[in-house]
Structures are given as C-alpha cells and as structure tokens.
N, C-alpha and C positions, 0 to 999 in steps of 0.2 A: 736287822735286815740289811744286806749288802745293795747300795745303791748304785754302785758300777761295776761291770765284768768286764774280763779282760778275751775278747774271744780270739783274741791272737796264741794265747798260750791255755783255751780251755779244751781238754783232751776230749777226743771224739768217738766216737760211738756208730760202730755199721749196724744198719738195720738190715740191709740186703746186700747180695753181693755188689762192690762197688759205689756204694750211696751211705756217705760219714756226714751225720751230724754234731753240731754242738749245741746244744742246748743251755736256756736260761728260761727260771722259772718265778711267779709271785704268785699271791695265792688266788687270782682268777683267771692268770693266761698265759701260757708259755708262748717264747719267740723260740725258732730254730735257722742255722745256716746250717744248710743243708752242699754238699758237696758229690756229683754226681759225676762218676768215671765216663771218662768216653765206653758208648756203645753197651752201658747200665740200663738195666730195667727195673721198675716199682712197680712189681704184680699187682694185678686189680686187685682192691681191697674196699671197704669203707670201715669211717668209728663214727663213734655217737659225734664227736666235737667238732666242731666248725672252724674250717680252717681257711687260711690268707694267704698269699703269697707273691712276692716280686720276683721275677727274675734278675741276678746283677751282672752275673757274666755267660757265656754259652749260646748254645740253644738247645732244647728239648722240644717232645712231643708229651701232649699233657691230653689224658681223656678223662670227660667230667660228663659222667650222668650219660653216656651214649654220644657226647659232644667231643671230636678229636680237632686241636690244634697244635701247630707248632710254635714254639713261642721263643722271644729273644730278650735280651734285655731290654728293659725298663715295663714289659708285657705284667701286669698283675690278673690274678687268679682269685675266684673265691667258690671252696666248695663247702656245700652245705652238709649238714649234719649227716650221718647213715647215707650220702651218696657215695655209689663207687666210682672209684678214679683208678689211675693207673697213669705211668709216666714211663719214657725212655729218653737217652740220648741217643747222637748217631755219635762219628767217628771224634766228637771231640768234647770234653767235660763241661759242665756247665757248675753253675752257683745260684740257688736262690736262698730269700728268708723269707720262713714263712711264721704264724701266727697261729695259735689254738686256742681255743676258749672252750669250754672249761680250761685246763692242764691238762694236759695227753698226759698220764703217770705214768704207761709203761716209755717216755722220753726225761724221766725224770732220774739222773745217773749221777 
C-alpha cells in the first residue's frame, strides 16, 4: 500500500466539460481535488456514496437536495447518499477536496 501521493504531479481526469480531478484511493474511501474552470457546470446528478467537501480556493454555487448556496473557501459541504446535487462557477475557477465513502470506482483512474 502507498502511504503518500504526490498530487502535485498526479495526472487528472475531466469528468465534465471544465471540472479535472485527481484522485486517491484506499479500500473504504476515496479523497478528490477537484479543479473547476471559470464559468463550469456539474449537471445535477446523484450516486449511492456519501460525499464531503471543503472548498480551498474560488467560489462556486453548490445545489444540494433542492438547497442552492454560494460557497468560498474554507465553506464545507456534505451530501448524502442518492441526493441530487449540482454545482457551477461564475467568471473565475475554483478548487475543492472532496471525500466519498464507499470508493466512487468509476473516480478510480
């Protein structure tokens, strides 16, 4: 088991147009830095797994369960299992990390 990553040089992965993760995983929970273009959108969706999140740099707009906020850094977030969510930036990128539990597999690259 590798017990340090290096997420300065770990290659990223776009899920949507504009929003590149890096991912790291163990075997009950992956972390994600998540990288959001200015003016990016994360189409409403939900997954079964539970997920965390801090914001570290930006700001977005983050909707959870019918709940819409804007959020800045050091703002944390938790949504629960099968809710839908949905996220955008406005005119400038942001950064958060977030957490899953179980392991999101298809974040598993």
């Amino acid at each position: 088991m590798q017990y340090f990553c290096d997420a300065e040089n770990r290659e990223s992965k776009e899920v949507a147009p504009g929003i590149h993760i890096r991912t790291f995983w163990s075997s009950e929970m992956l972390v994600s830095i998540v990288d959001l273009a200015a003016n990016a959108v994360v189409p409403a969706h939900s997954h079964p797994h539970e997920q965390l999140g801090t914001v570290i740099s930006g700001e977005f707009e983050l909707s959870i369960g019918g709940e819409t906020r804007w959020l800045k850094p050091g703002d944390t977030y938790i949504i629960p299992g099968d809710v839908e969510h949905a996220a955008r930036t406005g005119d400038t990128p942001a950064q958060t990390f977030e957490v899953f539990s179980p392991v999101r597999e298809a974040y598993q690259y």
